[in-house]
Each structure stands twice: as C-alpha cells, then as structure tokens.
C-alpha positions in Angstrom: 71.7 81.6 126.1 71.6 78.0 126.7 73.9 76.3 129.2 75.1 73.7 126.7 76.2 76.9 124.9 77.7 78.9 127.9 79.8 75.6 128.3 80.6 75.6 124.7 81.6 79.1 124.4 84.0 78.9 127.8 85.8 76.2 126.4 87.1 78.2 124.0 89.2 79.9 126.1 90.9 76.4 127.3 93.2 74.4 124.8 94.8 76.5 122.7 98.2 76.1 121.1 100.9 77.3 123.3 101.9 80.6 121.7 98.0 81.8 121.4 97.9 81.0 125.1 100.9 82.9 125.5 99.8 85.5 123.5 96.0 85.7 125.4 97.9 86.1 128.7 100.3 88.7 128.1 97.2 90.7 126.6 95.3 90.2 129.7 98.0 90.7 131.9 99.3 94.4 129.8 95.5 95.2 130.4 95.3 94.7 134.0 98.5 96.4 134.1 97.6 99.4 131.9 100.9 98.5 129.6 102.1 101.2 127.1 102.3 98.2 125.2 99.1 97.4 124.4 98.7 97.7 121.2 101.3 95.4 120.1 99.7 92.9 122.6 96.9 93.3 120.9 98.6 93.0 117.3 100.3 90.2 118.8 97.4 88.2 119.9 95.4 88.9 116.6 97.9 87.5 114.6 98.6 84.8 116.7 94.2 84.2 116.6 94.6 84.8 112.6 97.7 82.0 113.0 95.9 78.8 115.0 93.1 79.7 112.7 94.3 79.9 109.0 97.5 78.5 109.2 98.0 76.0 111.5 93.8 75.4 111.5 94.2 74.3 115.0 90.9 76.0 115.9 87.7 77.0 114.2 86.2 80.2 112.8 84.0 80.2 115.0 86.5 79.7 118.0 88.9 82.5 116.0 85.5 84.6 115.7 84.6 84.2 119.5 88.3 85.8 120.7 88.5 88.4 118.3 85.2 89.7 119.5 85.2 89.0 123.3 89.4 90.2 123.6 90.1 92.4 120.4 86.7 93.9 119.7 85.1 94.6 123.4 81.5 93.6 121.8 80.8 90.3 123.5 78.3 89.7 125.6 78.5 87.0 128.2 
C-alpha cells in the first residue's frame, strides 16, 4: 500500500461527528475492557457509522466502508 494511501486511510479515523466518535470510543474502550456489553457497542457504533453516512452524509462510503470493516467486521488489513 502506498503511503499517500496509509495516510488517507488513517485519517479516517480523525474528524468524525461527535456521536460516531463517541460511539468509536466506547466500542474500543468495552473491547479493551472485555464489556458484557459489547454487542450493543457494537450495534451502537454501526448505527451511528450507518447514521454520519446515510443520513447526515457527513462521511463517505468509502470512509463508512473502511470502519465497518476494520471495527465491526475484524477483516482489515493494515
């Protein structure tokens, strides 16, 4: 992967409407902390990735794509 690509996909995790932030962090955080919650973290932040994208089309599909599949999927490869 090129760097101008690396850079490109890393922003994507900067700049995001407050309650996607919000909702990225908590999921992080119940993952670090093994939360019994998890899985309405993770419903949480895929609506709220579903929200900035169709909705409020704050970000991209491609940005919406890039979170679903490196937090919500497992399958991205950095």
């Amino acid at each position: 992967m090129s760097e101008k690509n690396e850079e490109l996909l890393r922003s994507y995790e900067y700049g995001l409407p407050s309650y996607l932030q919000h909702d990225l962090d908590a999921y992080k955080e119940g993952l670090i902390n093994h939360s019994t919650l998890i899985d309405c973290l993770w419903g949480e932040l895929y609506g709220s990735i579903n929200m900035a994208e169709i909705s409020d089309n704050i970000i991209s599909h491609e940005h919406a794509e890039y979170l679903r599949h490196k937090f919500l999927w497992g399958d991205y490869d950095e």
